[in-house]
N, C-alpha and C positions, 0 to 999 in steps of 0.2 A: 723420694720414692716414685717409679714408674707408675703412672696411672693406667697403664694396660693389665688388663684383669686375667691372671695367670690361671687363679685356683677358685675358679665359682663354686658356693654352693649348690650342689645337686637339689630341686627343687623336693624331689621325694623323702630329704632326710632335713631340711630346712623346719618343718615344726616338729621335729623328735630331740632336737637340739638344745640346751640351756641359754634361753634369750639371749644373756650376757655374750657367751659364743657368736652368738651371731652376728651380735651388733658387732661383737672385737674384729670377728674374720670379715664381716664387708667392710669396715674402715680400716682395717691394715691388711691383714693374710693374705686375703684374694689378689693383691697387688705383687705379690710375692714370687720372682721365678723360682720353680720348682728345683732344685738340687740334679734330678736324674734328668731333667732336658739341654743338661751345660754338659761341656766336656767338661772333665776332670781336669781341673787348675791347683787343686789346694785351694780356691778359694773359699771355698765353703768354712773354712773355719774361721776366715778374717771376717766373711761375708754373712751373720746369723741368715738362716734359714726361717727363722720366728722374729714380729718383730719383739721389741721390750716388751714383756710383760711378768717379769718375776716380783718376790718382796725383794725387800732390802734386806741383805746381810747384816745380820743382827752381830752387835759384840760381845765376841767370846774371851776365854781367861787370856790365851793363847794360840797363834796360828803358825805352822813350821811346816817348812818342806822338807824333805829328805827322801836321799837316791837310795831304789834298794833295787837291789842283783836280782836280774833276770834268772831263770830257773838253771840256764846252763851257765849262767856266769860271764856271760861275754859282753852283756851290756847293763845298764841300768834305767830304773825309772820311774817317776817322780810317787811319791805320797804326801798328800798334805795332809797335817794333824790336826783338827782341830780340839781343842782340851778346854773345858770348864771354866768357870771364874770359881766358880764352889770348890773347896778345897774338898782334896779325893776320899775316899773310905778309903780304912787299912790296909785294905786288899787292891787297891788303885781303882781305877775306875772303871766301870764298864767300857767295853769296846765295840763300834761298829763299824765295820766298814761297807764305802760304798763305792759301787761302779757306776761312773754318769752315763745315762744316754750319746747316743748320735752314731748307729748305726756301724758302729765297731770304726770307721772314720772320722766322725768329726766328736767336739766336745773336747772335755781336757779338764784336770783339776780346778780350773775357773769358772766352768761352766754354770756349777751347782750349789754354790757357793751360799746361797741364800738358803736352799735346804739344809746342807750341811749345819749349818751355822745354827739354826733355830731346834735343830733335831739335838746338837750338843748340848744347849741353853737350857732346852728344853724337857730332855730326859735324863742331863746329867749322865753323860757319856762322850768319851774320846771317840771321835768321829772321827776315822781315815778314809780322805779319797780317792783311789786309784787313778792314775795318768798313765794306763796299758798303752802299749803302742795299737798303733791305728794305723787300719788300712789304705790305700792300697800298700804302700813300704813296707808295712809288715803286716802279711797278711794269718788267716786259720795258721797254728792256733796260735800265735803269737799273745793276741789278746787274752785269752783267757789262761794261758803259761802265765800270766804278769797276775792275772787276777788272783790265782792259787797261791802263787809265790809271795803275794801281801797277805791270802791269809793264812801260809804258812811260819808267816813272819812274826804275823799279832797273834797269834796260835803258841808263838812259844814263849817259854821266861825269857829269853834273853830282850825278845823284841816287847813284849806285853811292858819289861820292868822301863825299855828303851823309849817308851811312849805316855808313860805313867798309867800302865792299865792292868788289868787282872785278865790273866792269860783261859780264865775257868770261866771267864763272863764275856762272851765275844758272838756275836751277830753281823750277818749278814745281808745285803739288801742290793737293789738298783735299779735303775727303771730303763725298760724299754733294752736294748743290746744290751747292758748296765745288769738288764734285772739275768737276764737271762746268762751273761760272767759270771754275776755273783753264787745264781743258782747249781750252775756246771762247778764251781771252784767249791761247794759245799758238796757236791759229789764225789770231786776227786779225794775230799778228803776222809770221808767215809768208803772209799776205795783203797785208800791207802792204811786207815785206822780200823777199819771194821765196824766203827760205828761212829756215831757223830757227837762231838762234844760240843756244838752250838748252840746256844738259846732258841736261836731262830732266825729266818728266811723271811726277808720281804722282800716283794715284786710286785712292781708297780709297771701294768700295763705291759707285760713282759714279752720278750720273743722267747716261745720254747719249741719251736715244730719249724723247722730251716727246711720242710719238703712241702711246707704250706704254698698251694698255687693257689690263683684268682679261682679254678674251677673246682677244688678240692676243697679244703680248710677254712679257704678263707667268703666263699661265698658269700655268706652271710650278709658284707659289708663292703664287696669288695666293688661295687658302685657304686655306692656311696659314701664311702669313709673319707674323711676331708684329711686333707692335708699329706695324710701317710697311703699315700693309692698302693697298688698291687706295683705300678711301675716304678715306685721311688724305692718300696720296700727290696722290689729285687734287683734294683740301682744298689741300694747299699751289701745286699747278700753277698751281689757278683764280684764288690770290690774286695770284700773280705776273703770269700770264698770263691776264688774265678774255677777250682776244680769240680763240677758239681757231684763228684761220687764222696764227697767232706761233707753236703746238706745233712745224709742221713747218719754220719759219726755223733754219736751222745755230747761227744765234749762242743757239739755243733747246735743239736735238739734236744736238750735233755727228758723231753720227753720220751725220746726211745731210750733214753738208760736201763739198763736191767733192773728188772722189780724187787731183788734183792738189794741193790742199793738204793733204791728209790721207796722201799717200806720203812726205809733208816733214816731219813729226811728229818732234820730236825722242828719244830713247830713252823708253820708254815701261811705266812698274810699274805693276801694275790688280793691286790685292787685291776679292775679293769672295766676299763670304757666300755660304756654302750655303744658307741658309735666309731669305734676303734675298728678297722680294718681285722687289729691282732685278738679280739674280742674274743670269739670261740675258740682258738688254740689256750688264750690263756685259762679259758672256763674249764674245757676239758683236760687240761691238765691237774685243775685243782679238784676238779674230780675223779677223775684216777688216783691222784697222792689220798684222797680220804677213801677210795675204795682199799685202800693198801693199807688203812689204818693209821695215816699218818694225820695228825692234828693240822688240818688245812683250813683255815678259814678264808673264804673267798668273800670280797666285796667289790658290788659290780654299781661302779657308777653312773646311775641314769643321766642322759644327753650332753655326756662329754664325750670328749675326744682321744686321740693318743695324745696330744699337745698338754694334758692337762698338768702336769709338771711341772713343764718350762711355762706353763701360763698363771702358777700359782697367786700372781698376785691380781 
């Protein structure tokens, strides 16, 4: 690793920080070229952007991948299943799917593998990870066409019985781009249903506000948030989104969706960093869904980061 110091911390946010943080990011992070100062090679996703610091993938009953059709039919794309060691209730097992982070570009059904895994183990449920396509190649909305279309899939018998799961017991989640797929694709389908037959919405660290600027939204943190700055953030927007009149489309910011579909939100967990550049889009979000009466519980974690995820272990 380069000893040139790409990503210092900002002195002013240096003791609001979680020690642990700190010490991690001056012996590796800070060493770390930033994503949005490279042309766009594709390397970013050979090339981790973070270095190691997740658990270990824990062992599950079973792990499968399988191709499911794109919304129009013309291509496919990957889900992995992860399923129990415990043998399922009658009903199969609950289901969750999840969208990984990395900015609608990088990440991929391997990325998350360690959450995944322990979330299965753990709560005794069929975990699906979405492998949406990723921009720049396929850009808005592509990603979140793939993300609906998985849970249009785990949503019905055909695919609920195809995965060993109960089609009446299905949740959704993802963190960071991830959270904010997952969230749009629980819209769509209370768009298309009328109402929402999910358990529930988690969103970890989420992007919901794609018109959040350094001077606007994101203030708060937007000089000092490590790792995820204002210019990486709209590094990764532009590859997804190079049209910017799509920022303020819902299937883009779900927080502008209409408050008719947005009072129909099924229960709703929002974790979010203190020290997250995306901090206040995600707060006030979870505060608008419980002004609408929607069961939102927010938890805001003091002197972490966006990283806090992929830093899990």
């Amino acid at each position: 690793m380069s000893r040139h110091i790409y990503q210092p911390l900002h002195a002013a946010v240096r003791l609001l920080l979680d020690p642990q943080y700190v010490a991690f990011h001056d012996a590796n992070m800070q060493y770390v070229q930033t994503d949005d100062s490279k042309v766009w090679d594709g390397s970013a996703r050979t090339q981790p952007s973070l270095p190691p610091g997740t658990l270990d993938v824990v062992p599950v009953g079973k792990t499968e991948d399988i191709d499911m059709p794109t919304l129009d039919g013309v291509t496919t794309f990957p889900v992995r299943v992860f399923t129990p060691k415990d043998a399922p209730p009658p009903s199969g097992y609950p289901i969750f799917l999840w969208c990984h982070g990395g900015g609608w570009a990088i990440g991929g059904i391997e990325s998350e593998n360690d959450f995944c895994t322990r979330v299965c183990e753990g709560a005794g449920v069929v975990v699906c990870s979405v492998g949406y396509r990723l921009a720049p190649e396929d850009r808005f909305p592509a990603a979140v066409d793939d993300a609906y279309a998985a849970l249009k899939y785990v949503s019905s018998k055909e695919g609920a019985e195809r995965i060993g799961g109960d089609a009446s017991r299905v949740a959704v989640g993802g963190t960071s781009a991830g959270a904010n797929l997952s969230c749009v694709a629980a819209l769509r389908q209370i768009e298309a249903l009328g109402t929402s037959p999910l358990k529930g919405c988690l969103c970890i660290v989420p992007v919901v506000d794609n018109t959040s600027t350094a001077d606007t939204v994101w203030k708060t943190n937007a000089e000092t948030a490590p790792w995820l700055t204002p210019s990486r953030m709209l590094w990764y927007r532009r590859m997804y989104m190079p049209d910017t009149k799509d920022w303020s489309n819902w299937y883009a910011s779900p927080n502008l969706a209409p408050e008719e579909l947005l009072e129909k939100m099924p229960p709703t967990w929002m974790a979010v960093s203190e020290q997250d550049l995306l901090a206040p889009e995600g707060i006030a979000f979870a505060e608008k869904l419980q002004g609408l009466g929607v069961k939102a519980e927010l938890q805001i974690l003091r002197g972490c980061t966006h990283s806090i995820l992929a830093l899990d272990g």
